[in-house]
Each structure stands twice: as structure tokens, then as C-alpha cells.
N, C-alpha and C positions, 0 to 999 in steps of 0.2 A: 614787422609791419606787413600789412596785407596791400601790394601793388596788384599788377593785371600787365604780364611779359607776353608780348604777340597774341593777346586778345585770349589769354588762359590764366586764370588766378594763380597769384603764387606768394610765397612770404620769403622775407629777407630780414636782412640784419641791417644791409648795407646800407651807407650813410651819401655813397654820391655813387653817379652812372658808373664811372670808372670800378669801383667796390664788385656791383651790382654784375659788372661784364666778370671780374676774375672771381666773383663766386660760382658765375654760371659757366668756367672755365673758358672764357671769352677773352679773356685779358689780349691776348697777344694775336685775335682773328681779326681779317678785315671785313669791316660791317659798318655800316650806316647805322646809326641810332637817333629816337628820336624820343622827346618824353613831351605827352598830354598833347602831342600831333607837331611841336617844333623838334623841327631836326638839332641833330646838338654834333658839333665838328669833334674828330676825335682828342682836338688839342683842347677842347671846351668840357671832356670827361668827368675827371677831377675836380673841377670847379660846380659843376651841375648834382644839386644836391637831390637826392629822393626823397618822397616825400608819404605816408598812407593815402591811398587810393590812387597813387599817380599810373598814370599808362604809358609803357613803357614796347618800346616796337625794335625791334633788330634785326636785321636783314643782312645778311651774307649774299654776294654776286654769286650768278650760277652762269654755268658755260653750258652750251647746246646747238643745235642744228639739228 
């Protein structure tokens, strides 16, 4: 199916957010995710299914000064 991963088109297989992160070898990073602008807890991964055309946002913390 054709999604849109941080505002860049992309196609997947994957059947929920959790899938969607260990395709994009994400499984095991810390990141906020969020799909069609609602954030989704990482305990809510698995359960939050994908769906064509959904927008999908992931964000990893960054450290600086």
C-alpha cells in the first residue's frame, strides 16, 4: 500500500504501526509516532492498524547545545 512516512511517499506491506517501525528497522528506537496527525503511545503500536493513504510522522529526540 502507498502511505506518506514524514511527509515523503513510501509503500509498505505492513499491517499496523508497530510492522511499519521494524520494517523501517525502527522496531527497537525511541520515537514518538503519530498517524494522520494523532500521536499513538508506543504501548498503542500493535494495535494501530495502517491503512493506504495514511500519514504517518516519527520522530526520534536529538541532543544539542
Amino acid at each position: 500500500m502507498k502511505i506518506i512516512v514524514n511527509g515523503e511517499p513510501a509503500s509498505t506491506d505492513a499491517a499496523t504501526l508497530a510492522e511499519l517501525l521494524a520494517e523501517l528497522e525502527l522496531a527497537d528506537a525511541i520515537v514518538a509516532t503519530a498517524v494522520n496527525g494523532d500521536m499513538v503511545r508506543a504501548a498503542r503500536r500493535t494495535a494501530t492498524p495502517i491503512a493506504d493513504g495514511d500519514r504517518v510522522e516519527i520522530l526520534a529526540p536529538m541532543q544539542g547545545g
